[in-house]
RODO-2510 file (C-alpha; in nm, 4 decimals, decimal comma):
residues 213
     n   res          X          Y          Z
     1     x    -0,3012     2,0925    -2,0872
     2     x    -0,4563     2,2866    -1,7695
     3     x    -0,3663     2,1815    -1,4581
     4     x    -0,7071     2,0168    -1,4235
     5     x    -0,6526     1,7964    -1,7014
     6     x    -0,3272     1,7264    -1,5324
     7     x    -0,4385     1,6154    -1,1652
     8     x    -0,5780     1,2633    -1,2984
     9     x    -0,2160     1,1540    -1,4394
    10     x    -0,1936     0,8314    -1,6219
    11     x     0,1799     0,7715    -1,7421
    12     x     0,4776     0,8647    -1,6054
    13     x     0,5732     1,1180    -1,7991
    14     x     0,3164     1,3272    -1,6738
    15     x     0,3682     1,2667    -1,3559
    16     x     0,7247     1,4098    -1,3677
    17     x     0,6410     1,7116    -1,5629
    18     x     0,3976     1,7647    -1,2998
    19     x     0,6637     1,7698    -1,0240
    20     x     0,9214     2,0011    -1,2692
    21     x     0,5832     2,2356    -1,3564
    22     x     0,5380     2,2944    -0,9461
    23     x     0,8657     2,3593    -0,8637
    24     x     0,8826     2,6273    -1,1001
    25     x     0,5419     2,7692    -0,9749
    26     x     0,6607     2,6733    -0,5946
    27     x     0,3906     2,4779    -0,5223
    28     x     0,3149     2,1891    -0,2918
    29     x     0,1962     1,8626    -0,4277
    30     x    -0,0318     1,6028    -0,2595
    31     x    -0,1471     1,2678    -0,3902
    32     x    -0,5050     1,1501    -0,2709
    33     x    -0,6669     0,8402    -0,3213
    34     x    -0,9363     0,6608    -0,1739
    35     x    -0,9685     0,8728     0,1545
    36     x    -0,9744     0,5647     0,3517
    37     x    -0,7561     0,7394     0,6345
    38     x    -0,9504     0,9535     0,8421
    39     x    -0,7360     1,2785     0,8818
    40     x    -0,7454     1,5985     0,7297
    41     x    -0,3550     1,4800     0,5768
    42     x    -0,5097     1,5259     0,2233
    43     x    -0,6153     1,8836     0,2761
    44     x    -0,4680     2,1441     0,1204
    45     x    -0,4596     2,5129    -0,0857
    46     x    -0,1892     2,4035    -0,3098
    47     x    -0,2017     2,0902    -0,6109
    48     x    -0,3679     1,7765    -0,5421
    49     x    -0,2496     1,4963    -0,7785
    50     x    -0,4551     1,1852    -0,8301
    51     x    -0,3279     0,8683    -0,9769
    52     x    -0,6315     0,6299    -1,0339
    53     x    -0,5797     0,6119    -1,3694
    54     x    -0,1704     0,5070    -1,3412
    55     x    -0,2629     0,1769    -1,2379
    56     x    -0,1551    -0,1004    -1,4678
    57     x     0,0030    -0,3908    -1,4134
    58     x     0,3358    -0,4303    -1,5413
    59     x     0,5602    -0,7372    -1,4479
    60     x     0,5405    -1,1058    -1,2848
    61     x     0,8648    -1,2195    -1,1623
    62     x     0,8692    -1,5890    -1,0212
    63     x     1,1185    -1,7077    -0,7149
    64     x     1,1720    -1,9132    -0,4059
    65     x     1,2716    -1,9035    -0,0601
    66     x     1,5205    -2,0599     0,0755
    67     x     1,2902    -2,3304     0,2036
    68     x     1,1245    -2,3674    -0,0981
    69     x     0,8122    -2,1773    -0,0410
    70     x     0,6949    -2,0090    -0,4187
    71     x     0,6503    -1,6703    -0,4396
    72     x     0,6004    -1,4049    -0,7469
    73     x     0,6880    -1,0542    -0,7164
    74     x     0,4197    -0,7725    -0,9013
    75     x     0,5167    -0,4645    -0,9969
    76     x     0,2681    -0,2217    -1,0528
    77     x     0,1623     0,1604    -1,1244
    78     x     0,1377     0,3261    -0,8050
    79     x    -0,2484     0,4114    -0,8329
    80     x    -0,3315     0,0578    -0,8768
    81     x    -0,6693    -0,0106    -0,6075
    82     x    -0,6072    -0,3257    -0,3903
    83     x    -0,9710    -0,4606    -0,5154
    84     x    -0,8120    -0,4524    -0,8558
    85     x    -0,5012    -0,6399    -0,7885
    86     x    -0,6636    -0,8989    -0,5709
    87     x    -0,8732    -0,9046    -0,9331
    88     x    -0,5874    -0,9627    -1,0965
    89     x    -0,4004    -1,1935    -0,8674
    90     x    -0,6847    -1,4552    -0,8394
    91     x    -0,6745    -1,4686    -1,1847
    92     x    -0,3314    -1,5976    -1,2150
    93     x    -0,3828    -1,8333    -0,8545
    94     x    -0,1896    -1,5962    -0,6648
    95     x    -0,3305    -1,3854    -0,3491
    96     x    -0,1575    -1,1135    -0,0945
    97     x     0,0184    -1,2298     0,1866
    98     x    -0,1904    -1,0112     0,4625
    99     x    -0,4379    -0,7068     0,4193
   100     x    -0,6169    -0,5095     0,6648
   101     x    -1,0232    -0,4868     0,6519
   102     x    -1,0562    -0,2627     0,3257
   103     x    -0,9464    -0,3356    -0,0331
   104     x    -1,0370     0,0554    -0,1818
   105     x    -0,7025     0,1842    -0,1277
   106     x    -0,4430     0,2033    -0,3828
   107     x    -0,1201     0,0673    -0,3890
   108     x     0,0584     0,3647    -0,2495
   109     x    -0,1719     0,4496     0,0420
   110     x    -0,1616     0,1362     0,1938
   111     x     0,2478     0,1792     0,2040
   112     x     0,2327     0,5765     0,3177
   113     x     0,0046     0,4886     0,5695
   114     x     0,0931     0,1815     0,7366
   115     x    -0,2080    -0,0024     0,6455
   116     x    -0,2103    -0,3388     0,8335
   117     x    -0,3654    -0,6679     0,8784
   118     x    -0,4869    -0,8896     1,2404
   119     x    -0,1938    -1,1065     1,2692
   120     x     0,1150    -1,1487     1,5172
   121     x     0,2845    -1,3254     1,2650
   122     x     0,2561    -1,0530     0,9999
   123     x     0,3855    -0,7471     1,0051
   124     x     0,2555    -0,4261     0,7796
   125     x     0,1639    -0,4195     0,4430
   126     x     0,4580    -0,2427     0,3421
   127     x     0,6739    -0,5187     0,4810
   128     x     0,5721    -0,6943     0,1493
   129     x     0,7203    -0,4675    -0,0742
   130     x     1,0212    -0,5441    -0,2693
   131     x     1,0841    -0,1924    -0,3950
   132     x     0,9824     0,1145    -0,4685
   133     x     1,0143     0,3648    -0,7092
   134     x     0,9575     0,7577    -0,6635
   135     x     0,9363     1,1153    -0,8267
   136     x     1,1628     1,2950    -0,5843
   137     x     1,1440     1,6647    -0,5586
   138     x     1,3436     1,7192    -0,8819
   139     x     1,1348     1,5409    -1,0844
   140     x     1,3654     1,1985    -1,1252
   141     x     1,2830     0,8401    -1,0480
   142     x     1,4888     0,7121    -0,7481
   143     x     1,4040     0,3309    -0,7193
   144     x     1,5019     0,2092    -0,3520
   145     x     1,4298    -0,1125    -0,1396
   146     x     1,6201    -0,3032     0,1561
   147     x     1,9803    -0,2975    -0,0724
   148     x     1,9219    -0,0122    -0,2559
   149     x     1,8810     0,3893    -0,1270
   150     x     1,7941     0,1984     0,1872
   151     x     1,7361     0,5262     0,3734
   152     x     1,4851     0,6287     0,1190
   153     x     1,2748     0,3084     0,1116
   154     x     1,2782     0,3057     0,4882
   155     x     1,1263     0,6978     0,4616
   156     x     0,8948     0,5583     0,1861
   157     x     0,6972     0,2651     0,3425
   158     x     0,5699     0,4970     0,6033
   159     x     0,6246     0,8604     0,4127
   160     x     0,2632     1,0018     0,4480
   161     x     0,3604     1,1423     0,0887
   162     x     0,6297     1,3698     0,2240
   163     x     0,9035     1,1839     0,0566
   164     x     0,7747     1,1857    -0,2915
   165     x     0,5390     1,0451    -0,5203
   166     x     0,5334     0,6934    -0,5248
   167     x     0,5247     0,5759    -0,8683
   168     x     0,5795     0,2142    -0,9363
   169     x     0,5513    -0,0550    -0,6436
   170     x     0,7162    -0,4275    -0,6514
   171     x     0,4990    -0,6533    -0,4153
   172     x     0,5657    -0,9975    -0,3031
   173     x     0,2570    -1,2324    -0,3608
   174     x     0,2278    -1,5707    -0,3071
   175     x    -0,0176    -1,8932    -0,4260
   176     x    -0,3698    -1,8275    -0,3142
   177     x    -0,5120    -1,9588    -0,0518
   178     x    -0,8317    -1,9027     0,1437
   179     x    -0,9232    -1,8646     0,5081
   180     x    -1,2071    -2,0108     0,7185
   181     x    -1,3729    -1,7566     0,9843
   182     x    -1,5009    -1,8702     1,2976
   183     x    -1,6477    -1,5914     1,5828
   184     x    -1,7294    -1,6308     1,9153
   185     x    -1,8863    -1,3645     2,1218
   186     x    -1,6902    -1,3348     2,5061
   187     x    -1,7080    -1,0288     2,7458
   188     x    -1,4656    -0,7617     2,8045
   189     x    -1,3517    -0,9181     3,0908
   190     x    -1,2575    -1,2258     2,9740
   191     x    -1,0939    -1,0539     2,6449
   192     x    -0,8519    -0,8750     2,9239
   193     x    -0,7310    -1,2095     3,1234
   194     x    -0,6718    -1,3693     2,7767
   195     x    -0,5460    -1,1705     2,5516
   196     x    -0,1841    -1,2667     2,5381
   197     x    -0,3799    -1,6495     2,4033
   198     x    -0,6251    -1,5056     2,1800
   199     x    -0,3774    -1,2615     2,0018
   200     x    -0,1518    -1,5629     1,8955
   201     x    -0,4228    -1,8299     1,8716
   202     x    -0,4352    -1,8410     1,5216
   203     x    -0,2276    -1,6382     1,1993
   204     x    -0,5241    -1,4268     1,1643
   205     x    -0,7406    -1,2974     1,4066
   206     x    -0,9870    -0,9519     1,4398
   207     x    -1,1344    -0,8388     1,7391
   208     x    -1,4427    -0,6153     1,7452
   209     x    -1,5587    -0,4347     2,0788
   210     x    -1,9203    -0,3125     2,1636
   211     x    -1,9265    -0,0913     2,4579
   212     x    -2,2404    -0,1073     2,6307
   213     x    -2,3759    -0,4663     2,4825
***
């Protein structure tokens, strides 16, 4: 196949002959997605590898914490697009713990960069994910997470798509649930002397400024 019919990989097997087929060339690869982030990161001369069509869902895995609270981890292809997992999830009565404004991203670019929701009592996306599973360099899969290639899943969560291509993703979901919105209009001013209140005054909370209004 040309490398064109290449840059839209769906399985993993192309994927990783991708990765051996530009090392022997000495080429550079980058993964776009959405091009949600507004940067010129996804620019470049060299290959640029898409994976919209890598994006099935593989496994459910059930659990609890230690307090009881249900969760289920979902692991799925790398170019899954949030919109299509929260598709998924409601299906099976199961939502994502905290998302920022946008749901086009996939999978991967929300981790590699540090996509995150209007809460003090959540932290980034990527602090959902159970593990992760890359294409180094040398075209093999090197699964980390918090006990495993800790170094490497550290790198990963916020990797820009230096470390390597991020191929399969285990998320932690739990039951659904939905959120009532109230908004207020204040000034500036009073945004200032209160912040500290408003930030923690509820586990979700967005703040939009209009200069000038």
């Amino acid at each position: 196949a040309s490398l064109q019919e290449k840059s839209r990989l769906n399985s993993i097997e192309q994927i990783k002959s991708l990765v051996d087929y530009a090392r022997l060339k000495r080429k550079t690869l980058m993964t776009v997605g959405s091009g949600h982030s507004p940067s010129d990161l996804t620019m470049s001369t060299e290959w640029i590898v898409n994976l919209d069509k890598f994006n099935h869902i593989l496994s459910m895995t059930d659990g609890a914490t230690s307090n009881g609270d249900k969760y289920t981890d979902v692991t799925v292809e790398a170019g899954v697009r949030i919109y299509q997992l929260n598709e998924f999830l409601a299906t099976k009565g199961l939502a994502i713990q905290n998302l920022g404004s946008i749901s086009d991203q996939s999978i991967a670019g929300i981790i590699s960069t540090g996509t995150h929701g209007s809460s003090a009592y959540h932290g980034l996306v990527s602090q959902q994910i159970v593990d992760i599973t890359i294409v180094n360099g040398l075209g093999k899969l090197i699964k980390c997470s918090q006990f495993e290639n800790q170094d490497i899943f550290r790198a990963a969560t916020l990797s820009l798509g230096k470390i390597g291509l991020i191929s399969y993703v285990t998320i932690r979901t739990i039951p659904r649930y939905q959120i009532k919105s109230t908004q207020e209009v204040i000034t500036f001013n009073t945004l200032l002397d209160q912040f500290e209140k408003i930030w923690i005054s509820n586990e979700f909370i967005r703040i939009w400024w209009f200069p000038y209004s």
